[in-house]
Legacy VTK file of the C-alpha trace (Angstrom):
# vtk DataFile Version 3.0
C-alpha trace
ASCII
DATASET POLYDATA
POINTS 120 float
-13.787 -0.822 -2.233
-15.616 -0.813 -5.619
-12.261 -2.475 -7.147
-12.631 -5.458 -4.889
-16.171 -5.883 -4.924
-15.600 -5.944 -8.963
-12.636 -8.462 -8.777
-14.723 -11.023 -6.559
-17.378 -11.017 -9.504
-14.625 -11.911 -11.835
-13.185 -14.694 -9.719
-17.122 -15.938 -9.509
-17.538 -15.880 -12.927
-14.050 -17.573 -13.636
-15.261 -20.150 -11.199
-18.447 -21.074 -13.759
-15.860 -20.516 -16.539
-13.502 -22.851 -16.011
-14.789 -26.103 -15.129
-11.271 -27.370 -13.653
-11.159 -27.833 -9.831
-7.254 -27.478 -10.001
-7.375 -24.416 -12.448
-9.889 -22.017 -10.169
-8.076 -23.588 -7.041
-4.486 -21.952 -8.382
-6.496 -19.004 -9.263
-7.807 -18.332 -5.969
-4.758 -18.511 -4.227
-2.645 -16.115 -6.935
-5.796 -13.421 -6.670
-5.662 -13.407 -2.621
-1.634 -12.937 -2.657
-2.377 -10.332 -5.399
-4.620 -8.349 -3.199
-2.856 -8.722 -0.070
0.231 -7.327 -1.629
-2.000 -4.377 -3.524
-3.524 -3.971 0.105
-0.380 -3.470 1.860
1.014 -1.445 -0.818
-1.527 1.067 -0.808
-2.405 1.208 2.382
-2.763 4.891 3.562
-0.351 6.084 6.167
0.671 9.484 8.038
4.141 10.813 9.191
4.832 14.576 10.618
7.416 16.145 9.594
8.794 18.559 12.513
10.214 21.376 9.891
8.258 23.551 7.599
11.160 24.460 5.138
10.959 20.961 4.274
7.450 21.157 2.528
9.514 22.369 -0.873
11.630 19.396 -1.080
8.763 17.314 -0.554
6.952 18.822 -3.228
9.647 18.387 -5.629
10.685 14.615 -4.806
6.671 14.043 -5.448
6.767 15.597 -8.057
10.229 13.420 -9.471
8.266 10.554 -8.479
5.180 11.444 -11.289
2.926 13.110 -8.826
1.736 16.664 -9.743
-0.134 19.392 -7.611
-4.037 19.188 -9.782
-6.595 19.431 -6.965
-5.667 21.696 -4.890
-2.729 23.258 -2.542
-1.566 20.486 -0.773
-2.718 17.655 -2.762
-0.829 15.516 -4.873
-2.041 12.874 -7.551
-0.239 10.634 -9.836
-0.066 11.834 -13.495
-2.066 8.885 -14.646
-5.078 9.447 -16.524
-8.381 9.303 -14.132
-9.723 6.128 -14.916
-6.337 3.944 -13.969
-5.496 5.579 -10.265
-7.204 5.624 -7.496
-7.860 7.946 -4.928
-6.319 6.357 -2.164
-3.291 7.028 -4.683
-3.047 11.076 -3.701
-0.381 12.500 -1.242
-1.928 15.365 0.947
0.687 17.845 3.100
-1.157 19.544 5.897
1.306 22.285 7.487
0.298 22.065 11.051
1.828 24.071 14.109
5.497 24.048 12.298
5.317 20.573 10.818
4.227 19.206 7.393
1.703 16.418 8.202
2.202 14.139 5.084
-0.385 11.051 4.517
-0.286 8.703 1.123
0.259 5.545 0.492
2.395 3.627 2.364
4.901 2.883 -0.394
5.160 6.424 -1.701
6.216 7.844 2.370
8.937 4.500 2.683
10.308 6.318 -0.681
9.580 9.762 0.337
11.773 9.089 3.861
14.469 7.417 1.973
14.713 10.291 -0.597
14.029 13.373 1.718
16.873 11.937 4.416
19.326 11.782 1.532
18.720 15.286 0.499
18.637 17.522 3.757
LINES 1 121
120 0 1 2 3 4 5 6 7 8 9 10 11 12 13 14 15 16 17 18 19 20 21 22 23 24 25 26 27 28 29 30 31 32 33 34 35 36 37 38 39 40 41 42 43 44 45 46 47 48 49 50 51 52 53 54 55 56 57 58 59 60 61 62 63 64 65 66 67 68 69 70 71 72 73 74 75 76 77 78 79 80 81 82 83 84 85 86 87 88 89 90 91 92 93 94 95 96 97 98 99 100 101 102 103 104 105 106 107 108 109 110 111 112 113 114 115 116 117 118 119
């Protein structure tokens, strides 16, 4: 939330900077596509996975895809430095009752499904 609160003081102060009705106008419109398409990107999603030999080959297609296991068991984060990822970023497998409950972004578990499918 901080990120967007932070990009709506640099469209403000864009606004005063650029005196140009036509220039902030364009602006405007390119910054709400941008964050609509960041938004939808990123949202966070779930999906349960109904085997638990799975889990492994989850791990290592995260792990293909530049995520590695720092926090804890079960928790995966990008292997960005800290300052340019966020957390709504990290992958978290739950093993629950059999299944692997998987939740990330919603980018990372359209790959994940394509990937996993095509392995098993």
């Amino acid at each position: 939330m901080l990120f967007y609160a932070m990009l709506v003081a640099v469209l403000a102060t864009l606004q005063f900077l650029l005196g140009g009705g036509s220039a902030m106008h364009g602006l405007m419109i390119g910054g709400v596509f941008g964050i609509l398409g960041h938004w939808r990107a990123t949202w966070v999603s779930s999906a349960r996975v109904q085997c638990n030999s799975v889990r492994a080959d989850l791990v290592r297609c995260l792990e293909a895809m530049g995520y590695c296991m720092t926090r804890g068991p079960g928790e995966l984060t990008p292997d960005l430095p800290r300052w340019s990822r966020f957390d709504s970023q990290n992958v978290q497998l739950k093993t629950i009752d059999g299944a692997v409950d998987v939740s990330g972004p919603y980018y990372v578990l359209k790959r994940l499904a394509r990937n996993v499918a095509v392995e098993s």
